[in-house]
N, C-alpha and C positions, 0 to 999 in steps of 0.2 A: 149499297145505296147511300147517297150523301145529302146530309139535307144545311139548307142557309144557316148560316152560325149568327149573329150578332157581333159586330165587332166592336172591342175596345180597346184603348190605349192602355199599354204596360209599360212601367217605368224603366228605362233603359234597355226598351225592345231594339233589337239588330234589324237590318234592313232585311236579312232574310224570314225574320218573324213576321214583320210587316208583312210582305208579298206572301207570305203563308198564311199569314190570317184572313188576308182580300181576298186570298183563292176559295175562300166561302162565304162572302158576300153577296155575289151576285153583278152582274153584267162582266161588263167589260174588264173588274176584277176576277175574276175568273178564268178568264182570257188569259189573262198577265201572268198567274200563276202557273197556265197550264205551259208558255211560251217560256220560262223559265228553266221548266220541267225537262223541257223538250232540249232547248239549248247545252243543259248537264247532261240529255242520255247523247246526242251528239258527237259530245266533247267524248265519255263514256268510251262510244263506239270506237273514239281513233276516227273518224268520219273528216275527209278532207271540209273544210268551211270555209263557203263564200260571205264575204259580210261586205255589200252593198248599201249607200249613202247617196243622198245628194247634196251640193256645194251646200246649200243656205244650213246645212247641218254643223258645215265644216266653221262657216261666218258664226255659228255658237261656239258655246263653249263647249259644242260638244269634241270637239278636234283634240284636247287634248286626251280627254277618256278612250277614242276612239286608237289614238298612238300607244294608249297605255292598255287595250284592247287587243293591238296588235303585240304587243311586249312579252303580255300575258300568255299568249299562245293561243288567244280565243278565235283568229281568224288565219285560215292560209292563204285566202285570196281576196283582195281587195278589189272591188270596182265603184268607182266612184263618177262624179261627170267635172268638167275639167274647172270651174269654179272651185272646186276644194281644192284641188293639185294649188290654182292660184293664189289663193287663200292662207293655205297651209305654206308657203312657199313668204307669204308676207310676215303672220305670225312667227315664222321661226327667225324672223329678220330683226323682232324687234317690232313691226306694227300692232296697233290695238285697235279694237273697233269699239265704236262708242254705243250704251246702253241709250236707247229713245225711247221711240214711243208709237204706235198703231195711227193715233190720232192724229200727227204730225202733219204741220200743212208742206204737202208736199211740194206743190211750185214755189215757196220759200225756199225748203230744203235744195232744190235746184239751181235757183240764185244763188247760194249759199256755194254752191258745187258739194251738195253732202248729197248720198245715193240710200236710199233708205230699204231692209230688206227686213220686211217685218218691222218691230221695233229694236231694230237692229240698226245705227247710222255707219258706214262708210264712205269716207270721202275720199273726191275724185285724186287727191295728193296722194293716198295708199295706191293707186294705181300706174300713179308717174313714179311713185316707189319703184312699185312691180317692175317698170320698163327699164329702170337702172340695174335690180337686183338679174330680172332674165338674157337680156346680152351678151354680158359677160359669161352668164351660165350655158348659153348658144354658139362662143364661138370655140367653148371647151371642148364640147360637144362635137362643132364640126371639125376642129383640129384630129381629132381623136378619129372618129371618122365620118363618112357622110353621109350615110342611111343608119335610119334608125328605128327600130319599131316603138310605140309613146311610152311599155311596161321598161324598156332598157333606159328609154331617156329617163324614166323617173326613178329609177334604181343610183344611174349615173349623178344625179340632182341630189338624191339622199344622202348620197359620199360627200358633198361638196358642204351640204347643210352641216354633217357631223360637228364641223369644228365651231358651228356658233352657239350664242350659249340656250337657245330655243329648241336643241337638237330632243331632249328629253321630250318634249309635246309633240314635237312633228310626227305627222302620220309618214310622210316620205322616207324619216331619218329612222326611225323605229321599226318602220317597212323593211328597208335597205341591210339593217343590223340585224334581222331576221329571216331573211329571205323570203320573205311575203311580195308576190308583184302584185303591183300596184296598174290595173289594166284601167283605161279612160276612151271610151270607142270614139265620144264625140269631141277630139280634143282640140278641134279649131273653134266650138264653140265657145267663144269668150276671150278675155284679154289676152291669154296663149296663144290661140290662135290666131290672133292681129298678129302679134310679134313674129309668129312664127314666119305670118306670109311676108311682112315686110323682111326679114330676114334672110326669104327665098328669093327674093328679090335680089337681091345683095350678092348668093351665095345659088347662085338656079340648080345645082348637084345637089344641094341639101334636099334628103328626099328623108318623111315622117311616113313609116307603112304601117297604115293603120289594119289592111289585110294580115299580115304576116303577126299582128297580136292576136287577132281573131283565130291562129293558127295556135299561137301559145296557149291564150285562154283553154280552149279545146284539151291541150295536153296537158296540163296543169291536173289532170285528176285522167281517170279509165273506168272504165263501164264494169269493173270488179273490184273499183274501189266504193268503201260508203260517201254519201255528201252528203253536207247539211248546207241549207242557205238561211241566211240572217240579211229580209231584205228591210231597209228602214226606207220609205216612201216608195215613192217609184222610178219612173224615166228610165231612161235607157241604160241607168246601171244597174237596176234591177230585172231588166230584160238581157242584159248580158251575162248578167249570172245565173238566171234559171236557162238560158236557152243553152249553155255551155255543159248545163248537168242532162240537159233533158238530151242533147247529142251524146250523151255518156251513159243514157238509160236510165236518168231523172235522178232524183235523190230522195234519199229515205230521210231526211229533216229537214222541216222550214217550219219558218219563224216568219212573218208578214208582220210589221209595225205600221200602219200609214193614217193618216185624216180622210183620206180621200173612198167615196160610194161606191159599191160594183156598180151602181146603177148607169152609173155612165161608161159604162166598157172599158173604161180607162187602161193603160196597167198598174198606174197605182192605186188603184180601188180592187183591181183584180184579189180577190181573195185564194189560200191555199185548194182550197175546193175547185174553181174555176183551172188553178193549175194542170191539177189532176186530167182533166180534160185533152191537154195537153201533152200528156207524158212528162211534165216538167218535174213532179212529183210522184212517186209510185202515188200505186190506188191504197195501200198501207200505210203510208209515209204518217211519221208522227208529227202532225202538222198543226199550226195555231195561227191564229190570225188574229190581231190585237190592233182596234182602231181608239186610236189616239194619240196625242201629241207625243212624237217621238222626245223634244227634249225633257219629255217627263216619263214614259213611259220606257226608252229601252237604258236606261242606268236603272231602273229598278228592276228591270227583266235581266242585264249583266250582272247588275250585284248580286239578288240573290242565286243565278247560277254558280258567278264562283265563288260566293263565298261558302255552296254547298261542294263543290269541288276540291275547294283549298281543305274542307275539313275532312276532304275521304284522300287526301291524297293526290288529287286528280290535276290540280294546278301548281304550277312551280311559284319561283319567287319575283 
């Protein structure tokens, strides 16, 4: 039996003492400790790991933890929605995004031509960036050849990022130099996909098969291998990576991070429980579900996994 502890501040506590000490506090620390736990027995297991994001993650600073996530060995399979592929494609160029503000008047900000995501500002220039940086990156592509499925085009994009000096942050580039795919189901949605159609335009044989990832995803792991999923919000990349385990006979770890209510059926409110329902998670599965702001909540669920990892062993360098 375990009972609330009180917590206090100790003088040059580790972030894994921290997350150890909230895990007997009470609410939603609790959560965070047990979602920790769960991600080290994972790792543990040898358990193939999906770790799922969505773009406005990638527009944080969480993009380069999340490269340096992938480096570590914390994730084998990536899915993402295609805002962060753009994102991450701008950042490693050399773009920055400006810190604002929630309160910001927004029909200003649009005068202005600045795009506001969260208190987060991006302007519309970072974008005419993108269309100079992807063309060039498209017609290497089609030279090369002309069907592509979206996990090879962004393998092929991570070789080309290597040589700039952003390559260290990129999730693409760090993907690439790991052999982590990088799968994105809805990848016409957003500035990629403008380019891409106008590009098809141009080139009518350039054909993006987004079926034939849907086939990859699938083999990327076997119904007698373990899995663990690490899903951070929702949308459709986190429905591509539970539905890819649950065609494999579910997964015996997940992790759920999100803000968002079951109440509303959502899938990003959908909790590990709700999974189960689904076969998307065994009915055993060591499963946690931790609501709250992911840019606070899963670097303290990463850290202290590995820094409980790195002290048994379990992570490299």
């Amino acid at each position: 039996m375990h009972y609330i502890k009180d917590f206090k501040w100790k003088e040059g506590m580790s972030v894994s003492e921290f997350v150890e000490d909230l895990g007997q506090v009470g609410f939603q620390s609790i959560e965070l400790s047990k979602a920790a736990g769960a991600v080290v027995r994972m790792k543990k297991a040898g358990a193939k790991i999906f770790l799922s994001f969505t773009s406005n993650m990638v527009t944080s600073g969480l993009r380069g933890f999340f490269a340096q996530v992938i480096r570590l060995g914390m994730a084998d399979i990536v899915v993402t929605t295609v805002g962060g592929i753009e994102e991450d494609i701008m950042k490693a160029s050399g773009e920055r995004f400006r810190i604002g503000s929630f309160q910001a008047d927004d029909v200003e900000l649009h005068e202005k031509g600045i795009n506001r995501v969260g208190n987060i500002f991006v302007s519309n220039e970072s974008y005419m960036k993108f269309e100079d940086l992807i063309n060039p990156m498209l017609m290497k592509l089609y030279e090369k050849k002309k069907r592509w499925a979206p996990s090879e085009m962004f393998r092929e994009i991570g070789l080309i990022l290597e040589g700039n000096e952003g390559c260290e942050d990129s999730i693409l580039c760090q993907a690439t130099k790991k052999g982590v795919p990088i799968f994105c189901p809805a990848i016409t949605d957003g500035s990629f996909g403008f380019h891409l159609y106008l590009f098809q335009q141009k080139h009518p044989d350039f054909v993006v098969d987004v079926v034939q990832d849907f086939k990859n995803i699938l083999f990327t792991t076997t119904p007698d291998e373990a899995k663990g999923v690490i899903a951070l919000g929702g949308s459709i990349s986190k429905h591509h990576a539970i539905l890819a385990t649950l065609l494999n006979g579910g997964a015996e770890y997940a992790v759920y991070l999100t803000t968002a209510s079951q109440a509303s059926g959502s899938m990003s409110g959908a909790t590990t429980r709700e999974a189960k329902s689904w076969g998307k998670i065994k009915d055993d599965a060591d499963a946690s579900t931790v609501i709250g702001d992911v840019s606070v909540m899963f670097p303290l669920v990463m850290i202290k996994a590995m820094e409980t990892l790195k002290a048994e062993g379990f992570l490299g360098d």
